[in-house]
MARMARVO-962204 format. One record per residue: chain; x, y, z of N, C-alpha, C, O in turn; residue in one letter; residue number from 0. Coordinates in steps of 0.1 Angstrom, whole numbers. Layout:
<sites>
('A', (X, Y, Z), (X, Y, Z), (X, Y, Z), (X, Y, Z), 'A', NUM) ...
</sites>
This chain:
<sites>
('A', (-413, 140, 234), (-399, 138, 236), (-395, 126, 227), (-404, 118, 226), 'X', 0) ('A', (-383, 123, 222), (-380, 116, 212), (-377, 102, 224), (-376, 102, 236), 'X', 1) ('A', (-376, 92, 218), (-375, 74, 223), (-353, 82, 222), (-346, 86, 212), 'X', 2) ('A', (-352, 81, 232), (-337, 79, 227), (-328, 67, 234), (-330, 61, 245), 'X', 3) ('A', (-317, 68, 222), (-304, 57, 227), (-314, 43, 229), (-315, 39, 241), 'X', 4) ('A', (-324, 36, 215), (-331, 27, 216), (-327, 13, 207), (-329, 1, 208), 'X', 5) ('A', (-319, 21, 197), (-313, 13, 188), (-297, 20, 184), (-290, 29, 189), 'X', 6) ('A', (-294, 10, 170), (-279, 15, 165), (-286, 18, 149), (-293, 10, 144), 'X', 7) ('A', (-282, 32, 144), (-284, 31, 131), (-272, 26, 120), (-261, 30, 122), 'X', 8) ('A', (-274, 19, 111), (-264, 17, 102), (-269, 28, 87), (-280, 32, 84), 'X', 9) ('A', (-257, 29, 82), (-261, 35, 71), (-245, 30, 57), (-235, 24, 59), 'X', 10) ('A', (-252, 36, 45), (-238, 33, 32), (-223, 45, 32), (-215, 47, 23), 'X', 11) ('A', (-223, 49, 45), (-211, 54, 50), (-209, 68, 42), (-201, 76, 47), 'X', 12) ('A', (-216, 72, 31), (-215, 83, 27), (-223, 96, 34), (-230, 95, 44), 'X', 13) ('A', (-219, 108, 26), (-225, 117, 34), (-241, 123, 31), (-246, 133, 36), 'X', 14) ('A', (-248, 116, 22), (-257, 114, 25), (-267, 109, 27), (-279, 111, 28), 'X', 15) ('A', (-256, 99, 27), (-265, 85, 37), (-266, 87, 55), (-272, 79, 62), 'X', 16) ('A', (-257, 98, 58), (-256, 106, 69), (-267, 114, 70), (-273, 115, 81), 'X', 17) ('A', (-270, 119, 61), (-284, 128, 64), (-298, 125, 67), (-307, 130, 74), 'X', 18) ('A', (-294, 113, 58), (-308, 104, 58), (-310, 98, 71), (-321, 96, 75), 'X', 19) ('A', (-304, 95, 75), (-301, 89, 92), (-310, 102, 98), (-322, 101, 99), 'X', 20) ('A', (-303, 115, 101), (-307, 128, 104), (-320, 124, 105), (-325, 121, 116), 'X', 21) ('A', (-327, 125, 89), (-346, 125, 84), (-347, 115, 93), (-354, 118, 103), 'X', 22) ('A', (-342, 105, 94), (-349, 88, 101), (-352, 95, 116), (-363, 93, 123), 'X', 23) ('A', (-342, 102, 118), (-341, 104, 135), (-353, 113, 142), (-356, 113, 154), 'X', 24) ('A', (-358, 122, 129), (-371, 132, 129), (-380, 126, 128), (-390, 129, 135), 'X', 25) ('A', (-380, 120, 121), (-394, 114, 113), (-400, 102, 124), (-412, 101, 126), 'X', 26) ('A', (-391, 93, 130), (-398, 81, 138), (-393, 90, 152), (-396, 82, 161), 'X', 27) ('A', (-389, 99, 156), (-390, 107, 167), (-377, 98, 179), (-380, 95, 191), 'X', 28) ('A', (-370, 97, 176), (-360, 86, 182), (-347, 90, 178), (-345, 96, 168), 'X', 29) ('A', (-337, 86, 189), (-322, 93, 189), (-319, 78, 192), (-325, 70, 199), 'X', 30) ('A', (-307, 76, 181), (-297, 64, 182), (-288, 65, 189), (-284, 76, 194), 'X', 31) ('A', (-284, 53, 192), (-277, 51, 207), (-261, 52, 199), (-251, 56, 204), 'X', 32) ('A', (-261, 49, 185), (-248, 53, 179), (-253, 51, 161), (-263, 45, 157), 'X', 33) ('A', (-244, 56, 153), (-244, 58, 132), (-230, 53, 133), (-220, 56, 139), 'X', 34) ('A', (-236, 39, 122), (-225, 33, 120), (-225, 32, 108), (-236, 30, 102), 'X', 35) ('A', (-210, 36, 99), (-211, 29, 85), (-211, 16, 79), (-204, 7, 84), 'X', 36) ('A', (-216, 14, 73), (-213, -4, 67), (-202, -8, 68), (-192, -2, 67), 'X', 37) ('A', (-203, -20, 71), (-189, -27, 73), (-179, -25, 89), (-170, -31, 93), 'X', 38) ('A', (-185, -16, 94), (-185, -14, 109), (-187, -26, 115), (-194, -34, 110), 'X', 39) ('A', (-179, -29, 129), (-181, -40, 139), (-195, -32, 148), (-196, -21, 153), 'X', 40) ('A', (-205, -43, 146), (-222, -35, 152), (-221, -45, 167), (-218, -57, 167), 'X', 41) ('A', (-226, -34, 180), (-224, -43, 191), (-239, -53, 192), (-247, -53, 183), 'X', 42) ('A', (-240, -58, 200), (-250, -67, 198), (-260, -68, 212), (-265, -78, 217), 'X', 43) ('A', (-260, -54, 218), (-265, -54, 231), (-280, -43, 228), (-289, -41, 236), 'X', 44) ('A', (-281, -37, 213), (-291, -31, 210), (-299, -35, 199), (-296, -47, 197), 'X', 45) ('A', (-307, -31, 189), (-312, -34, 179), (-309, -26, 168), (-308, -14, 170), 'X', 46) ('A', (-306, -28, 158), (-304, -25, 145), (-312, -22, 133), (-319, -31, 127), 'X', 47) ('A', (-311, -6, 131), (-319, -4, 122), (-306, 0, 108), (-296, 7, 109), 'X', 48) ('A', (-311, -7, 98), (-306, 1, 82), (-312, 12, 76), (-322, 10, 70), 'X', 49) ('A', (-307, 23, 76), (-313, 34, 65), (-304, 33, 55), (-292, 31, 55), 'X', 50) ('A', (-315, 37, 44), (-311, 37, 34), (-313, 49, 26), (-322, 57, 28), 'X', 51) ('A', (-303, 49, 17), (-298, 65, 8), (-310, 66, 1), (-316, 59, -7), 'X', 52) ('A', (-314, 77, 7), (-326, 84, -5), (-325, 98, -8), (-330, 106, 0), 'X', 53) ('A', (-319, 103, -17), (-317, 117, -22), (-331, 122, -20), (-338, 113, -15), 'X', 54) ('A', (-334, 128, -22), (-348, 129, -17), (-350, 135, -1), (-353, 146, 2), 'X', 55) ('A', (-349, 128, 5), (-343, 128, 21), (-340, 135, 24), (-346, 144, 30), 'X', 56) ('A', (-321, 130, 16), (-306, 139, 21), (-312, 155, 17), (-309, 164, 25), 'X', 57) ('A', (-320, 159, 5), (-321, 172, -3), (-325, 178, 10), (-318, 186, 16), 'X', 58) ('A', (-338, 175, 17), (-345, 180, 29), (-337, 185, 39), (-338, 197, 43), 'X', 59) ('A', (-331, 178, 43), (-325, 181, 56), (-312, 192, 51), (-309, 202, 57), 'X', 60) ('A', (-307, 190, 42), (-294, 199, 29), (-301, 212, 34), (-297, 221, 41), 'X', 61) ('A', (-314, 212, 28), (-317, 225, 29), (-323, 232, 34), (-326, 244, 31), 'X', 62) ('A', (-329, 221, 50), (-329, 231, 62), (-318, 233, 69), (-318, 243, 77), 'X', 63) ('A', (-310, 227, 69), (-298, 232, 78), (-296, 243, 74), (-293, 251, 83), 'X', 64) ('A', (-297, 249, 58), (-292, 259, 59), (-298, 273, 57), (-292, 283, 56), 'X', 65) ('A', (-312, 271, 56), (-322, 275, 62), (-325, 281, 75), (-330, 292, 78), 'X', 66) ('A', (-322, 269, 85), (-324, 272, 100), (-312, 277, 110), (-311, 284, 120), 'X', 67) ('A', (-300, 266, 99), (-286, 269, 110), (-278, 276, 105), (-272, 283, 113), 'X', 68) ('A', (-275, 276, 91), (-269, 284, 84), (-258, 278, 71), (-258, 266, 69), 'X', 69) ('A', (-251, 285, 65), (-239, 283, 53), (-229, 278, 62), (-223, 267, 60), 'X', 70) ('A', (-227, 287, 72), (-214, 281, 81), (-215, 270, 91), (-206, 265, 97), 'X', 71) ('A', (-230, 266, 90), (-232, 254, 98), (-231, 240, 89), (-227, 229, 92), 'X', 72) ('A', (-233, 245, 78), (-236, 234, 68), (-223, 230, 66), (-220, 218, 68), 'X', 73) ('A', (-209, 241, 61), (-200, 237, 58), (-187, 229, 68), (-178, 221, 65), 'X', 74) ('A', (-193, 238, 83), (-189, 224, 96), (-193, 211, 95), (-186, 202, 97), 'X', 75) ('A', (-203, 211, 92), (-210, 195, 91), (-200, 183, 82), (-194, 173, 85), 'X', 76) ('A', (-203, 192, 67), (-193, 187, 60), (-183, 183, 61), (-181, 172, 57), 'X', 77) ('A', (-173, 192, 69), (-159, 187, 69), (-158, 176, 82), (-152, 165, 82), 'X', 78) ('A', (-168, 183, 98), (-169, 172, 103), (-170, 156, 102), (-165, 147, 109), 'X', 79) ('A', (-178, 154, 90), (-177, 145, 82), (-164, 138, 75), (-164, 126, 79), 'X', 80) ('A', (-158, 140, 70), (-145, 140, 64), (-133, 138, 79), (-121, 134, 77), 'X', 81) ('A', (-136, 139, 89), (-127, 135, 100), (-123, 122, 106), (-128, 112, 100), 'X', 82) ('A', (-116, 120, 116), (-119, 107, 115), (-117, 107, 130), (-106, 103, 135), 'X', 83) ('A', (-126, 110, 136), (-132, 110, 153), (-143, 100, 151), (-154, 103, 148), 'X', 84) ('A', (-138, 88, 154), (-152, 72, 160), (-160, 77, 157), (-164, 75, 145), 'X', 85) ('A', (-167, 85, 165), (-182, 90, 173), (-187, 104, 159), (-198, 109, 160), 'X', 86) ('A', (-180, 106, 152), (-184, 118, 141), (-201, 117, 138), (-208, 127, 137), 'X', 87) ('A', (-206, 102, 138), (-217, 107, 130), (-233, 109, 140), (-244, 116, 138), 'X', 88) ('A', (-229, 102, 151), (-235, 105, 162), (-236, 120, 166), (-246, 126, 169), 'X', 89) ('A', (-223, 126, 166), (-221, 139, 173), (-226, 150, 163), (-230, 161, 167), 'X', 90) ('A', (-226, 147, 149), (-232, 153, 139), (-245, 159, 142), (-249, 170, 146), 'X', 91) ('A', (-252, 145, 140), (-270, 148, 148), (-272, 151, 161), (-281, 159, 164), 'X', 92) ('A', (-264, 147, 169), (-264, 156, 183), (-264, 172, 185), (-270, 178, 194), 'X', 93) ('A', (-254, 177, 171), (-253, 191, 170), (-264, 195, 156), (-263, 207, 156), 'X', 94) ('A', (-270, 193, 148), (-276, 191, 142), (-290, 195, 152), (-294, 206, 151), 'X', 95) ('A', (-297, 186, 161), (-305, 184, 170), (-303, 198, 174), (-311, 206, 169), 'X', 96) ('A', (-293, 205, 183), (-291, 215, 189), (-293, 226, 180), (-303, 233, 182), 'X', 97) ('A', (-284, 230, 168), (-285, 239, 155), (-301, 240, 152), (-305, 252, 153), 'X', 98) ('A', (-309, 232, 149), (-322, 233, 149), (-330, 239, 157), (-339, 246, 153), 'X', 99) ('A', (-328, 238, 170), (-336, 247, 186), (-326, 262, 186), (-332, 272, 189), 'X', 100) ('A', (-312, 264, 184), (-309, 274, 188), (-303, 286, 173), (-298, 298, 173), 'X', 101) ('A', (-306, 276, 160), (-303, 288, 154), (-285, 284, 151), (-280, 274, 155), 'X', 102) ('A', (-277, 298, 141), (-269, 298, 139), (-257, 302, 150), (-245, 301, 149), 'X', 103) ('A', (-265, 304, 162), (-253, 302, 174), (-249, 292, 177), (-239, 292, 185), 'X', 104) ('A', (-254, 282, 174), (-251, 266, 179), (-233, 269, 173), (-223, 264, 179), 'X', 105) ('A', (-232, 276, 163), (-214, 276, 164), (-206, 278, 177), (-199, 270, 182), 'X', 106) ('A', (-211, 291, 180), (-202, 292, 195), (-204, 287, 205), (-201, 293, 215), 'X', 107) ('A', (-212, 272, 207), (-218, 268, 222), (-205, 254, 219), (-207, 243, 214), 'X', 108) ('A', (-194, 260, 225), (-186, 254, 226), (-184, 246, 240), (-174, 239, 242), 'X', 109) ('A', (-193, 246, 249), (-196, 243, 260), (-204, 230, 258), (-202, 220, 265), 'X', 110) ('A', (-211, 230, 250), (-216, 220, 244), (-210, 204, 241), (-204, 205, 231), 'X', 111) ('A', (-209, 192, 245), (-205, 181, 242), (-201, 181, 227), (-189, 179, 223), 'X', 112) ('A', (-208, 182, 221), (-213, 175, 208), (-204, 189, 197), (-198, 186, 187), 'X', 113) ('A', (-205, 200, 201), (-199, 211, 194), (-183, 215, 198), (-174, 220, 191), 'X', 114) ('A', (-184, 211, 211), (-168, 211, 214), (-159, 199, 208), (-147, 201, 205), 'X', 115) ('A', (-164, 186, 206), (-158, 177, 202), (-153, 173, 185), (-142, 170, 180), 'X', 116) ('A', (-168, 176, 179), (-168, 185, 165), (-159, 190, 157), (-155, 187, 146), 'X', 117) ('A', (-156, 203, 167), (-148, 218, 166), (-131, 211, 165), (-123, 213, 156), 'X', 118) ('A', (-129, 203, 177), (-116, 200, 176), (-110, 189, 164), (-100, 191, 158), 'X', 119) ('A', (-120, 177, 163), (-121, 169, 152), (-118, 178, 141), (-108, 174, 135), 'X', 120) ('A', (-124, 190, 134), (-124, 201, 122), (-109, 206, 121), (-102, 204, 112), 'X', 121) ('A', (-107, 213, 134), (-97, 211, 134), (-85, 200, 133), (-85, 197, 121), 'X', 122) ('A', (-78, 194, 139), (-75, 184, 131), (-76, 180, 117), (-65, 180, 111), 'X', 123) ('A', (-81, 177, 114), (-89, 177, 97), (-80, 188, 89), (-72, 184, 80), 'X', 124) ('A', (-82, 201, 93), (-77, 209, 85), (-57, 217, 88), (-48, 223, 82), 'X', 125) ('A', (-59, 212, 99), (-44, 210, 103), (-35, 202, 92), (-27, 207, 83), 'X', 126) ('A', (-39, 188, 94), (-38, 173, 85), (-38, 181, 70), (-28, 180, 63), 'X', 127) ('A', (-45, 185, 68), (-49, 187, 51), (-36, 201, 49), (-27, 201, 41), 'X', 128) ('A', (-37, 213, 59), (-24, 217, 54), (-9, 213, 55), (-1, 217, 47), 'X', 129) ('A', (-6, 203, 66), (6, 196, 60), (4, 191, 48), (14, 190, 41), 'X', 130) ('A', (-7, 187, 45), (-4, 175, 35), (-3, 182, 19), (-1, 176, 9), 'X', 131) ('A', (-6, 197, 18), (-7, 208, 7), (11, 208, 8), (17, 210, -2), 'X', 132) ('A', (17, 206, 18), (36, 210, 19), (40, 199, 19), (50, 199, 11), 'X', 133) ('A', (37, 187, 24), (45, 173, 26), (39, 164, 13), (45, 153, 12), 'X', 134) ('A', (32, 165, 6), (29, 157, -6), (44, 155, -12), (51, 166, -12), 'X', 135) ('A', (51, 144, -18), (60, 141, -30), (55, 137, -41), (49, 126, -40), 'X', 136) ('A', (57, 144, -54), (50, 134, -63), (63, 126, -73), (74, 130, -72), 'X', 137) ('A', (60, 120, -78), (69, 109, -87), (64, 113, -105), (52, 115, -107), 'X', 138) ('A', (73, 113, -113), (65, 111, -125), (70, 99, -130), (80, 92, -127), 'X', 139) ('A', (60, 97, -139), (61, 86, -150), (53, 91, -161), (41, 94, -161), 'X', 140) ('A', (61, 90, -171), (52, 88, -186), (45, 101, -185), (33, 99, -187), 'X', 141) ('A', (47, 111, -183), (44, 125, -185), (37, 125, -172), (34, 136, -169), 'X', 142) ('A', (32, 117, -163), (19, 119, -148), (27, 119, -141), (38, 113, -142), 'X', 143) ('A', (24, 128, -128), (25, 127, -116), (15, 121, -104), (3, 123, -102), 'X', 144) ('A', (24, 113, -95), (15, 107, -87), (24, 104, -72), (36, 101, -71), 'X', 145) ('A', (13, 107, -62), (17, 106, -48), (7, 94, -40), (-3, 90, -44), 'X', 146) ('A', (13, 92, -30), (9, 83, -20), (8, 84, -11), (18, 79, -5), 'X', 147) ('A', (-5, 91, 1), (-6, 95, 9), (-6, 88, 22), (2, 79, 21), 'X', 148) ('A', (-13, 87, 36), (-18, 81, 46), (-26, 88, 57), (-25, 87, 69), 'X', 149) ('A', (-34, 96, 51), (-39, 102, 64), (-48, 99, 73), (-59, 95, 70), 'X', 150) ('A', (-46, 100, 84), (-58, 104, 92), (-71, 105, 94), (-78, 99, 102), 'X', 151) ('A', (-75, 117, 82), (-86, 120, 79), (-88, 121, 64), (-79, 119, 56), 'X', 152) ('A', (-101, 124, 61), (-100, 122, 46), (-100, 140, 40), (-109, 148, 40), 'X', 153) ('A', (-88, 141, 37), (-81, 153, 34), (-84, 156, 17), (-84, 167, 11), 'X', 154) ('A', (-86, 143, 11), (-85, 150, -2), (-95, 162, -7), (-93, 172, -15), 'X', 155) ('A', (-107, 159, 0), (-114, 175, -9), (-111, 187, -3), (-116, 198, -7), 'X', 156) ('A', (-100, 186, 8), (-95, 200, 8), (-84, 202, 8), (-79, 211, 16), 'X', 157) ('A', (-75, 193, -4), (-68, 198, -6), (-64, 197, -22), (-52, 196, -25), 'X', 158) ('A', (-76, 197, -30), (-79, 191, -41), (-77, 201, -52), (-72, 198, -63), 'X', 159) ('A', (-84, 218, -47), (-81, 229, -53), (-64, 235, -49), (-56, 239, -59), 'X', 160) ('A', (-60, 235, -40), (-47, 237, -38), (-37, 230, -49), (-28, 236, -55), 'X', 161) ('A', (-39, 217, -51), (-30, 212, -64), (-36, 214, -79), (-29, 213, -89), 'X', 162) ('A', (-49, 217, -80), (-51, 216, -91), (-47, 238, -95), (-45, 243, -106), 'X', 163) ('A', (-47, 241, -89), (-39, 254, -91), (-29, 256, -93), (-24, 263, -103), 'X', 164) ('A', (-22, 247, -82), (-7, 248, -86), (-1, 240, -95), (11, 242, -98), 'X', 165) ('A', (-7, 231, -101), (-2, 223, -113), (-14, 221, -125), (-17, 210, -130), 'X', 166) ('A', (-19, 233, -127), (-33, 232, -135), (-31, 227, -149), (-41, 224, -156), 'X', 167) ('A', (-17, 224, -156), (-18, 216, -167), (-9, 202, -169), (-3, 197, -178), 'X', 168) ('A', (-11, 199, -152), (-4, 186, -156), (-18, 176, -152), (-29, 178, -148), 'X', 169) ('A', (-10, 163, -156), (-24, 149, -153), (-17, 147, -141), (-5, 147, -141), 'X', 170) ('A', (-23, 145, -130), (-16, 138, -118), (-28, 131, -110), (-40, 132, -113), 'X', 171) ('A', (-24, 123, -98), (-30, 111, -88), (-24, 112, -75), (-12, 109, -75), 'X', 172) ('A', (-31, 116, -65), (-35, 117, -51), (-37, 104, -49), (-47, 101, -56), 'X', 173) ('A', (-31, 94, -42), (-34, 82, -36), (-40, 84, -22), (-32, 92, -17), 'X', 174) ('A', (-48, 81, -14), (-53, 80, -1), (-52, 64, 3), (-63, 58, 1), 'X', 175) ('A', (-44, 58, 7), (-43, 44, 11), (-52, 46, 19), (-63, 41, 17), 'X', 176) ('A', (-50, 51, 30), (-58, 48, 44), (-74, 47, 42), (-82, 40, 48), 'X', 177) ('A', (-77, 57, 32), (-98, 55, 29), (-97, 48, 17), (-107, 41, 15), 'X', 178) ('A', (-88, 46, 7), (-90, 38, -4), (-96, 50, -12), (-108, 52, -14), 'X', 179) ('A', (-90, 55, -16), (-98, 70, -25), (-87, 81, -28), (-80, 87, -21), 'X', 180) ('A', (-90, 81, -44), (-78, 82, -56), (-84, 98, -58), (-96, 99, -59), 'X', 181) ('A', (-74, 115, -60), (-82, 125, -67), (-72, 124, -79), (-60, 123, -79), 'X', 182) ('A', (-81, 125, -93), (-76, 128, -101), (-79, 139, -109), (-90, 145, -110), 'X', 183) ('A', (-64, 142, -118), (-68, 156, -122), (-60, 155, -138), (-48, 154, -138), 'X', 184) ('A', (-67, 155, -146), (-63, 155, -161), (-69, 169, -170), (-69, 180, -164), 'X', 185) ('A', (-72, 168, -180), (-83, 178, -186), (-87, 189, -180), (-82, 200, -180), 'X', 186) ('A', (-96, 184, -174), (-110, 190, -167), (-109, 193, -152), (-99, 197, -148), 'X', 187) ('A', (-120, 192, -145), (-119, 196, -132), (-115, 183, -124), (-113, 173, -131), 'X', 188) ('A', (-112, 181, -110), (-105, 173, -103), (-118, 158, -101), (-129, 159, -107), 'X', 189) ('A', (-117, 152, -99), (-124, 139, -92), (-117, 134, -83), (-105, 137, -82), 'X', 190) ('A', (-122, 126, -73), (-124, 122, -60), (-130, 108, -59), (-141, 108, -54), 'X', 191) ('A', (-125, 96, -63), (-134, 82, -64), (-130, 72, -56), (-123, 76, -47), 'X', 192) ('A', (-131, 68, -56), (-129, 51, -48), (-115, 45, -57), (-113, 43, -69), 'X', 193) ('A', (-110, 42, -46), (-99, 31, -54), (-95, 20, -45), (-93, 23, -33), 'X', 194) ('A', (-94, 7, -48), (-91, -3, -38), (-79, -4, -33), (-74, -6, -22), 'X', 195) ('A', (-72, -1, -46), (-57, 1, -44), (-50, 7, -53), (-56, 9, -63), 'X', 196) ('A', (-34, 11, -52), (-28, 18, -62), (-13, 16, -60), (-6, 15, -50), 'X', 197) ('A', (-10, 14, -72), (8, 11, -74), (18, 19, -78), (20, 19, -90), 'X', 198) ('A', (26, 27, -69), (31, 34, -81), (39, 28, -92), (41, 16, -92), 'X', 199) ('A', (43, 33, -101), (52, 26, -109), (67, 22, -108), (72, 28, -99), 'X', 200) ('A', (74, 15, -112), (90, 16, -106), (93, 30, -113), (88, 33, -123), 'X', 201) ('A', (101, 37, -106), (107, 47, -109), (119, 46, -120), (129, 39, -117), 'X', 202) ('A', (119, 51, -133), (127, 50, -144), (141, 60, -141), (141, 71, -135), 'X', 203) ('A', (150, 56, -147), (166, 66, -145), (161, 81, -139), (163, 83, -127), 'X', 204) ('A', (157, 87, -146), (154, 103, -146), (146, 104, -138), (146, 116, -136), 'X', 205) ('A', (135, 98, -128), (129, 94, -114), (140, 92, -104), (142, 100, -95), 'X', 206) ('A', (147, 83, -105), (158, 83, -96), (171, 92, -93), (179, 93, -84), 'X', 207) ('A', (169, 100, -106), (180, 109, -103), (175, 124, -99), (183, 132, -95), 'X', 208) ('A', (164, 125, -101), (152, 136, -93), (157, 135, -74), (162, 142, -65), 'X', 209) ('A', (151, 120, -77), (151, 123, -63), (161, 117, -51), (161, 115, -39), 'X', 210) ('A', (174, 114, -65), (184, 116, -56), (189, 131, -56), (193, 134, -45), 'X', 211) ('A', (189, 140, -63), (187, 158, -60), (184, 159, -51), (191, 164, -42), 'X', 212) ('A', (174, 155, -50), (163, 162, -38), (167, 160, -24), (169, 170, -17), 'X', 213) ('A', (169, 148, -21), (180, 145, -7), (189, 153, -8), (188, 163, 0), 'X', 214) ('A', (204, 152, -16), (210, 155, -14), (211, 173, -11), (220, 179, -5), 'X', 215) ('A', (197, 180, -19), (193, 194, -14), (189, 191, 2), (197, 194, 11), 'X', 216) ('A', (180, 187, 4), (175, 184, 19), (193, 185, 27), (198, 196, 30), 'X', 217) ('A', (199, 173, 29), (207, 168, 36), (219, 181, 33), (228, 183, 42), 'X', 218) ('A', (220, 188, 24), (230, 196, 19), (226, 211, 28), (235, 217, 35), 'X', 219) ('A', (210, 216, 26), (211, 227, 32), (206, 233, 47), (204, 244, 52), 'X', 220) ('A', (204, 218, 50), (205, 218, 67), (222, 225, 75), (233, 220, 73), 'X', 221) ('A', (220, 235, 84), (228, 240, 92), (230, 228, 106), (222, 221, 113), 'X', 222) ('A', (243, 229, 106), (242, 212, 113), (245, 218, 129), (243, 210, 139), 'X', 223) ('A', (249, 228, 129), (252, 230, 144), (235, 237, 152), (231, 238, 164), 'X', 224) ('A', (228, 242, 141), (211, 245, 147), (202, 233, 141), (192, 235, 135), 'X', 225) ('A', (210, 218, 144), (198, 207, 144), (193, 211, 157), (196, 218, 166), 'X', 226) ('A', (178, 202, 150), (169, 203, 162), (162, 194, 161), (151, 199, 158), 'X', 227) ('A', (162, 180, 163), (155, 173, 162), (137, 172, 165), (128, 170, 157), 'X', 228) ('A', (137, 175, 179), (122, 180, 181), (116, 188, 176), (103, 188, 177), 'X', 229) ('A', (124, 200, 168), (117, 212, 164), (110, 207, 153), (99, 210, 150), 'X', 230) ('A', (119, 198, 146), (117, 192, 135), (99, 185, 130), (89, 186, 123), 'X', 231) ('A', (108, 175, 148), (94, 165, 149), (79, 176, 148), (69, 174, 142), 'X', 232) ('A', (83, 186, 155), (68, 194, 158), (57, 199, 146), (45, 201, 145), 'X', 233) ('A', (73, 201, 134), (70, 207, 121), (64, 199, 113), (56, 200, 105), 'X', 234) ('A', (69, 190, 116), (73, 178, 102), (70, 159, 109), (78, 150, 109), 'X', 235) ('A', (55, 160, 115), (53, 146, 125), (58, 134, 116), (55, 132, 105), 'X', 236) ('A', (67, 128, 125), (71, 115, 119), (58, 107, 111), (62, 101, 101), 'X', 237) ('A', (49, 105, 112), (43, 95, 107), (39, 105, 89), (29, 101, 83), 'X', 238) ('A', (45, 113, 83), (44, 119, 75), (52, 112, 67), (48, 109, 56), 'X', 239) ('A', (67, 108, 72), (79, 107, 63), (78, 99, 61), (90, 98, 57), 'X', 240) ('A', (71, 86, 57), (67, 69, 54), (68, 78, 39), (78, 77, 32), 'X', 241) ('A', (56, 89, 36), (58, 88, 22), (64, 100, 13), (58, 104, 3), 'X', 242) ('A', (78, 105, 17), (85, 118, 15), (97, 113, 11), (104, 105, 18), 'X', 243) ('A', (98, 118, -1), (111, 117, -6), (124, 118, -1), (131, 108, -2), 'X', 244) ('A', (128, 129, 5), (139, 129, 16), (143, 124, 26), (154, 128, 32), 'X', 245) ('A', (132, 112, 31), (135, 104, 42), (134, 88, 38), (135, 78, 45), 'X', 246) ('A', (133, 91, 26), (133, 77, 18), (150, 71, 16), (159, 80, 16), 'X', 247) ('A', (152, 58, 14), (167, 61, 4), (164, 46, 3), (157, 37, 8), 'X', 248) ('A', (179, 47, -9), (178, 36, -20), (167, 38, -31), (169, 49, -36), 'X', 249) ('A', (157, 32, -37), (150, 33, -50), (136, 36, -45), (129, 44, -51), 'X', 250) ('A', (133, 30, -34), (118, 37, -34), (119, 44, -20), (128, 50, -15), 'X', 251) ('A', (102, 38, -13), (102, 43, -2), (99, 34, 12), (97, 22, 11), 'X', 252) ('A', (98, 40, 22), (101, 27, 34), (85, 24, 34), (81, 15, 41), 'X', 253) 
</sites>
């Protein structure tokens, strides 16, 4: 039986520096009491181990999961990852642990702590990412397009093919304030990087007069005797409109 909940693992916050945690957890036979990424507040009532990124590793465990648990196990993992539930990386290897003893049913053992919690987190995640395919505004400048997001979760790789489809010959920029992480799409295929920060530009005459249009379509083709405020809220959650054109006014945004 494994030593469990004996220490905290830290790791370089990526996903497969997540995996490698996974190998650590097999290999010295021991379940962490929690996976923290760097830069995390670490409590100080347990011991601390560092793993460290070794491709190598991450390839191993890549490709028993999908070996033992499956394609559709692998690609839950993934996006599980990408959410933003505290406890994601812990609950990963918890169902990971389970996926290994039971095979590709570990999907439906929704009964499960660790798979029920998972499942709703995913969701979420992909909730988030389809507003954000309808609620994106972008701004141009200088022939680019660029937006400013805030999510939740970290939405951009799924929603990265959605824009590069629908605007496959323009240059444009996905802002993610909240992770710090820019998708850009020029030329070629999309990228997904780190950014510390991002400005948009002041908006020039022909920016301002876009998106004074655009309001005044908004505000123009609302039926005013079927307001609904709540309906609205359900559709359209307030914490969206910080970066939407139509709820902006004056020159930029609130």
């Amino acid at each position: 039986m494994p030593d469990r909940r004996t220490m905290i693992y830290t790791y370089d916050g990526s996903f497969d520096g997540l995996l490698c945690c996974v190998f650590e957890s097999y290999e010295k036979n021991e379940i962490p009491a929690d996976i923290l990424p760097g830069g995390a507040q670490i409590p100080l009532l347990l011991p601390v181990k560092a793993v460290e990124n070794d491709a190598g590793r991450a390839k191993r465990v890549l490709i028993s999961v999908k070996e033992k648990i499956g394609e559709k196990a692998l690609r839950f993992v993934r996006r599980a990852y990408l959410t933003c539930h505290p406890k994601k990386e812990v609950l990963i290897l918890e169902f990971l642990r389970l996926g290994y003893i039971k095979g590709p049913c570990v999907m439906d053992m929704l009964a499960d702590t660790a798979v029920h919690e998972l499942s709703c987190a995913v969701r979420h995640l992909e909730r988030e990412a389809a507003h954000y395919a309808g609620f994106i505004r972008f701004s141009e400048n200088a022939g680019a397009l660029s937006a400013v997001i805030e999510p939740k979760n970290i939405v951009l790789p799924l929603i990265a093919r959605h824009f590069r489809e629908r605007f496959p010959d323009e240059r444009f920029l996905i802002y993610d304030r909240t992770h710090e992480m820019a998708l850009i799409h020029e030329d070629g295929p999309v990228v997904i990087c780190g950014a510390e920060s991002f400005e948009q530009p002041e908006p020039d005459e022909q920016e301002l007069k876009f998106r004074t249009l655009w309001r005044l379509f908004y505000d123009t083709v609302e039926i005013r005797e079927r307001r609904n405020p709540r309906c609205r809220m359900n559709n359209m959650p307030k914490r969206f409109w910080r970066c939407m054109t139509e709820f902006a006014r004056g020159g930029g945004y609130f």
